[in-house]
N, C-alpha and C positions, 0 to 999 in steps of 0.2 A: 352604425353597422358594427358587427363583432369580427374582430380582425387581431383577436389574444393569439398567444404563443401556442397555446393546444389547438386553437381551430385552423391556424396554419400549418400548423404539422398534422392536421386528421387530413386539410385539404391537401398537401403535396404528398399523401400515401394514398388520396382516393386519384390525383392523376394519376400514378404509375400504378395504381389497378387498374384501373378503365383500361389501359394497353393490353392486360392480361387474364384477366378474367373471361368469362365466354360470353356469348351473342345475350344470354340468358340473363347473366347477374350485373352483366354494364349496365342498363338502366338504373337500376338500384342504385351502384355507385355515383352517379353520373348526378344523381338526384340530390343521394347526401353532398356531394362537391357543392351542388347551387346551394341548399339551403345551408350551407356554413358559411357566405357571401352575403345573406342576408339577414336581417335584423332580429331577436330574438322574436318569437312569438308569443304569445301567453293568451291561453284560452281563458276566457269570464263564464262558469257554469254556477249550476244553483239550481232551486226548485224554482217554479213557477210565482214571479211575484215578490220574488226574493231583491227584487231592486238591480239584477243585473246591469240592465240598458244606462239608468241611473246615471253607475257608477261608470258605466264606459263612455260617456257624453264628461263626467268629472274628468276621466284620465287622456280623452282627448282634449278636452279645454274647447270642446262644442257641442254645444244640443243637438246634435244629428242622428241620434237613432231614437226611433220612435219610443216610447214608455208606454205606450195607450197598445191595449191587446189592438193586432191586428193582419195583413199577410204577411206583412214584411216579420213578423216579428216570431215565423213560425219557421224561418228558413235561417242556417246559419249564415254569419253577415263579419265578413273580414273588413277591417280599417287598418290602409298602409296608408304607407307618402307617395303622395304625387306631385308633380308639376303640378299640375292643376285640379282643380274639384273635379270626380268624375263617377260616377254611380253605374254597374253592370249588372245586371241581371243574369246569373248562368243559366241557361239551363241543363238537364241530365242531358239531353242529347248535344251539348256541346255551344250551342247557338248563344250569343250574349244578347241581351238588348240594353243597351243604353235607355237609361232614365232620367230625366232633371231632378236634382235637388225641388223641394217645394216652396214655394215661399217664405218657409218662414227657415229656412236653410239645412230642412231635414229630410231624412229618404223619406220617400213616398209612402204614406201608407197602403197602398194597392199597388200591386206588382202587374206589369203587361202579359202576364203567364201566367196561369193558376199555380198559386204554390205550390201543391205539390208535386207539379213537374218542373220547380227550382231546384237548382244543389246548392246554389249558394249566390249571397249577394256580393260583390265585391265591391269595395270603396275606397275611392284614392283621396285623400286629404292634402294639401297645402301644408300643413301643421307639424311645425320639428317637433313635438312632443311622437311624433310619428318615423321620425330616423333612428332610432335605434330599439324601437318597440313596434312589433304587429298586432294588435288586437283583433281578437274573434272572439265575438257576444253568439250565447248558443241559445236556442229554444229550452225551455224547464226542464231539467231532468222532474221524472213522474210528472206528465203534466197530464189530463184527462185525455191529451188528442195520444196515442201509442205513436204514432207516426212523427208526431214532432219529438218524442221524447226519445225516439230510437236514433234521431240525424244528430242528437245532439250526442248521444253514448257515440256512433259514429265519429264526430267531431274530435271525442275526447279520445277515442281508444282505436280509431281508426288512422284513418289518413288523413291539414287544412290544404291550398290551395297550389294547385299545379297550375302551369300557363296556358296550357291546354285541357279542357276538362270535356271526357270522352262522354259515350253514353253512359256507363256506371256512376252514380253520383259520389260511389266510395271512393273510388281513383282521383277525383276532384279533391277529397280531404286526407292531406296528412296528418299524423299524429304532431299533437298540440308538445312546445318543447317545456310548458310551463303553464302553470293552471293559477286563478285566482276563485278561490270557492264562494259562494257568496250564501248564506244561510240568515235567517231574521229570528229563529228560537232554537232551543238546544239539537243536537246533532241526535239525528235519527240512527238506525242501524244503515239505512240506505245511505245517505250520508256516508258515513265513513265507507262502506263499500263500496258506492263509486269513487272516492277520492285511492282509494284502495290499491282499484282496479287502473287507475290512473299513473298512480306512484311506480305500479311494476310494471305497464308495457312503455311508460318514456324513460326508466331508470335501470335499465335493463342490470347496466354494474356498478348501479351503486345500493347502500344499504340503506339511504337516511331518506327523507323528504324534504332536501333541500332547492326543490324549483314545485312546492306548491305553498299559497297562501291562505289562510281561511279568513274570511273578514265576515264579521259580524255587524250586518246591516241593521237599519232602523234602530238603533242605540237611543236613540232619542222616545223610544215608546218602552222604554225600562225605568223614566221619571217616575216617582210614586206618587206626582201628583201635579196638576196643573204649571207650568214654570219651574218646578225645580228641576236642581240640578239632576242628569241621568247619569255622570260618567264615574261617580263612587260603586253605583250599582255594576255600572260596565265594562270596566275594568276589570275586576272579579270575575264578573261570567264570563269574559272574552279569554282570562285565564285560566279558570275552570274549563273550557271547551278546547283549549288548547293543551292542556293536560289529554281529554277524551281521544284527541286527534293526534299525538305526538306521533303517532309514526305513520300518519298522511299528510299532514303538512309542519311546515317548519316555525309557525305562530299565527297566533290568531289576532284581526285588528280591528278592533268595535271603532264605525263612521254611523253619521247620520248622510246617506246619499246622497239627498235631495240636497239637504246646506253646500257641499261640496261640490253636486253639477250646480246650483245657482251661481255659488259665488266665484269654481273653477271656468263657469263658459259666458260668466259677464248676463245675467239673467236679471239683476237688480237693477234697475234704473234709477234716476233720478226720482223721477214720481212716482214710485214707490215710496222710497224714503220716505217723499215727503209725504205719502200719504199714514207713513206709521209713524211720524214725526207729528203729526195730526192726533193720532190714536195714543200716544206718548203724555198727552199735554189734556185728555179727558180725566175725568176727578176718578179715584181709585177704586171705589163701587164700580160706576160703569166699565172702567177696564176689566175689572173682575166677574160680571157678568159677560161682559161678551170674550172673555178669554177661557169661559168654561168648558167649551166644544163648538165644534166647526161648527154646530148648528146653531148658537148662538150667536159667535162671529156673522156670521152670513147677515142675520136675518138681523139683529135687534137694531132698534133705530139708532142713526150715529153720520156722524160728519162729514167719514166717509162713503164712496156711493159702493152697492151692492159688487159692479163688475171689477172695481178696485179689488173690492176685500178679496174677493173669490183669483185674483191673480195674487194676492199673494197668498192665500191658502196651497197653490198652485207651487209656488216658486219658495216661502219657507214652512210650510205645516203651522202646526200650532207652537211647536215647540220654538221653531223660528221666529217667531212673530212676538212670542212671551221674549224672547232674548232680547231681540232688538227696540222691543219698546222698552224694555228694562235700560237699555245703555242709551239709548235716545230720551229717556228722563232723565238721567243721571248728567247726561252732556247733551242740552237741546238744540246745539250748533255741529253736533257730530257729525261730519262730510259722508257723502254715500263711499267715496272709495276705502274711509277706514272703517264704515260700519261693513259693508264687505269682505275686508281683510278680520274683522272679530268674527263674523258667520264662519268662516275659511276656517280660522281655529276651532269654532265651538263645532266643525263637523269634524274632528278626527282626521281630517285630511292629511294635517301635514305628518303626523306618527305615520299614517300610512306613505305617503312621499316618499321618507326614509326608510321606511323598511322594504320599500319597492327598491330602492337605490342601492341596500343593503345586499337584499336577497338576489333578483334579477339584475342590476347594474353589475355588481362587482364580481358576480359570478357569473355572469353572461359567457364566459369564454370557458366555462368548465363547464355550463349547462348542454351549451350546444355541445362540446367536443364529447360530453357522454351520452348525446341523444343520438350522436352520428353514429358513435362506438358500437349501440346499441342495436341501431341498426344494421349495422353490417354485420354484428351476432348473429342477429335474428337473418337476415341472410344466410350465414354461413349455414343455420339449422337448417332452413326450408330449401333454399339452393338448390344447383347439379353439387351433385357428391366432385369432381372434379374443381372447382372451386372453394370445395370448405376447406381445406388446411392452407388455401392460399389467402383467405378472406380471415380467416381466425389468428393465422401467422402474422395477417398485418396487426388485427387490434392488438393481439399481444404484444408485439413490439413497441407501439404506442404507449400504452400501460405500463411497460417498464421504462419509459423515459423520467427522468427526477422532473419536467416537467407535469407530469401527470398525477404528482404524489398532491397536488392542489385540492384535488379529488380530493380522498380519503381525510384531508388535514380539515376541509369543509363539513364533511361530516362532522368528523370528532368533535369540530368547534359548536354544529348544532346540537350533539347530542349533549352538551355541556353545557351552551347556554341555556338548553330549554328544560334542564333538570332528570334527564335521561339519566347520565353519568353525571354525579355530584363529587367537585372536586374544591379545593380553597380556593378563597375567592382569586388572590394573587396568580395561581395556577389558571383558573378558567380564564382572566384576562389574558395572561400569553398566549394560550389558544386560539383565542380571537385574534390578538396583533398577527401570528404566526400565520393563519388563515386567510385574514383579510386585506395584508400589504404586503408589498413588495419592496417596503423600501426598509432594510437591513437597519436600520441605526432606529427606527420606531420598533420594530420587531422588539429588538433587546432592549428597549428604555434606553437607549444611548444615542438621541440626535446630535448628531456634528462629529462624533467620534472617526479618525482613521479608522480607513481597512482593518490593518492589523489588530487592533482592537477589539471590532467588531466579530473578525473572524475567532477570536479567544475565546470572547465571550457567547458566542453560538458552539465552541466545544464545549466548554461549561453547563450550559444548558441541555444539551445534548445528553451530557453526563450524568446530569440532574434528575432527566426525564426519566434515564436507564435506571439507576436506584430504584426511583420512586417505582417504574416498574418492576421491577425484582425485587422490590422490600415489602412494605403491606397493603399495598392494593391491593383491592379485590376485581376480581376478573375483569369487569368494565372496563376499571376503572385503568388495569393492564394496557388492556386495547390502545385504548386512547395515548394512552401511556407511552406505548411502541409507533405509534402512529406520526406524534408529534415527535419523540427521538428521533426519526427518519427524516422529519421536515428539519430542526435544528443541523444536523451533521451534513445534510443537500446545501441549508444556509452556509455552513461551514466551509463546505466545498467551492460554494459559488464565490465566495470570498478570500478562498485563497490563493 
């Protein structure tokens, strides 16, 4: 749960509104108070086929949502934490139906309602990868159905999940506090306009795209050729498209999905292994024909049997399959839990890990406190006129607390490290310490130092900052410039 210094103080000015605002704008308020109580959310969009469900079965660490086209898979589908496993069905008119998990511990593919009089599926998980993180997997953006592709623009630019969800299905969905984009070839012009269209209704004050991610799926189909390696080529493009995207998301992260939910939700078994451990130990012609395409695999005669191959076609592609018999020749005693822990690497997962932990972990408490702020902007515009200078007066006063300069210092640090604003490299790492902790003595490269000390050396830098902006920067590079002097001289403050 997010419970930082900004979203406690957005939450004790949205109590003493709700006292004072009128019959009209308290919901509003009353709204943003819960959802700063609960856990960040971050919407998973994409076109159609883009591997979304994939990669939301990797980040819960279970195969629970279907991958295979089907109803469920046309209606937006929230995963929080629960007590217990528990699968709902909304409907637009309000009504839930309870549905069981299926046997094999995934939602159902057929819904008790025709989808499209679902709003949304709701799912409670067991799973602490689910306590400080909400997931919503949305239908394709452009996908040929308009209907599914309109719930999911909904999803992204509308409103995810209230406790109560009326007949409107839009009232049912809040705006998403955080996007993970999921694209499998270069970024279309759609593309970047929806993530666009994304970055300005949940960032209302701010200037950067620091609560979205682009990840760059199926990395593993950029190999130029049977077995080799793909991530010299992927690297590259996932930074090229992060370039394209620099002011809709904050970086881009080439995974191979499928390796990821295999090896993230426990999908390898023992006999697997052993049946690529089998395939490992065939003379090197044969591996080389039947690893020239899935239709080879399948079909050519060999040791092991047809419905083997075809589960693990299933669970690692080809690319998968070429890895693991490579390391299972190389070491013929290699245990399933560490050839698991090499697929876990070779899917990109864990760079993505940390830039999750990066972008949404350590900014969870800025992301919300500007998604709330935002909201009650946008209040303020639409509102009774008799509310707006009392709903504006409170964000403002928020905005000017030195708690809130967190903001603007996250920026700067994105616009720096992602080649925005080009500054020394000794320079752009301050930004980032400056940005990213809180703990005074790493900030300035002085762990264990006294107070006193620390506070010197944060007027110094402070000072530092000021030159360098009043001497030859150029405009950006200013910005940033004055941005991080403000965060130094608060550091100075708070230390002395």
């Amino acid at each position: 749960m997010v419970a930082g210094q900004l979203t406690t103080s957005v939450a004790g000015m949205c109590e003493e509104l709700a006292g004072k605002v009128s019959a009209a704008s308290r919901p509003v308020v009353e709204d943003v108070a819960s959802r700063l109580g609960q856990p960040l959310r971050v919407a998973v969009a994409g076109r159609l086929k883009a591997g979304k469900s994939t990669l939301v079965n990797a980040l819960i660490g279970r195969r629970v949502a279907p991958t295979a086209a089907g109803e469920c898979t046309r209606v937006v589908t929230q995963f929080r934490y629960g007590p217990a496993d528990r699968v709902d069905v909304i409907a637009r008119n309000g009504t839930k139906h309870a549905v069981p998990l299926d046997a094999s511990g995934m939602i159902p593919t057929s819904l008790p309602i025709p989808a499209d009089e679902a709003a949304m599926i709701d799912v409670q998980l067991s799973s602490d990868r689910l306590r400080d993180l909400t997931v919503v997997d949305t239908p394709g953006l452009q996908s040929v159905n308009t209907d599914i592709s309109e719930a999911a623009r909904e999803m992204l630019f509308a409103a995810p999940i209230a406790d109560d969800v009326d007949d409107d299905s839009r009232a049912a969905v809040e705006s998403a506090e955080a996007i993970i984009y999921v694209f499998t070839q270069q970024v279309r012009a759609d593309d970047v306009e929806a993530l666009e269209a994304f970055s300005k209704a949940s960032q209302q004050l701010s200037s950067s795209p620091m609560n979205a991610l682009g990840l760059y799926n199926k990395a593993d189909k950029l190999a130029p050729g049977p077995g080799q390696d793909p991530w010299p080529i992927a690297g590259p493009i996932a930074g090229d498209q992060a370039a394209v995207l620099r002011r809709a998301v904050c970086d881009v992260v080439p995974v191979v999905g499928l390796l990821a939910e295999t090896a993230e939700a426990g999908l390898l078994t023992a006999a697997d292994c052993e049946a690529l451990r089998t395939l490992a130990g065939l003379d090197e012609d044969k591996r080389a024909l039947m690893l020239a395409s899935a239709g080879l695999f399948l079909n050519t005669e060999g040791p092991v049997d047809q419905h083997q191959r075809q589960r693990l076609l299933e669970r690692l592609d080809l690319y998968g399959i070429h890895f693991a018999i490579a390391h299972l020749g190389a070491n013929p005693h290699l245990a399933t839990g560490e050839l698991v822990r090499l697929l876990f690497a070779a899917s990109g997962f864990p760079r993505l890990r940390t830039t999750l932990h990066q972008i949404f972990g350590v900014r969870a408490d800025v992301i919300k406190a500007g998604w709330a702020l935002g909201r009650l902007d946008a209040a303020a515009a639409s509102g009774p006129a008799a509310d707006r200078d009392l709903l504006r007066g409170a964000v403002e006063s928020i905005v000017a607390r030195p708690e809130y300069h967190r903001l603007p210092l996250l920026e700067a640090a994105a616009q720096v490290t992602t080649g925005q604003v080009a500054l020394p490299e000794a320079m752009e790492a301050e930004v980032a310490r400056l940005a990213l902790t809180d703990d005074a003595g790493v900030v300035l490269g002085l762990p264990g130092e006294a107070r006193p000390q620390l506070r010197r050396a944060a007027i110094e830098a402070a000072a530092r900052w000021r030159a360098f902006a009043n001497g030859g920067a150029t405009p950006s590079q200013a910005r940033v410039a004055n941005v991080v002097h403000r965060g130094f001289h608060l550091l100075a403050q708070r230390l002395g």
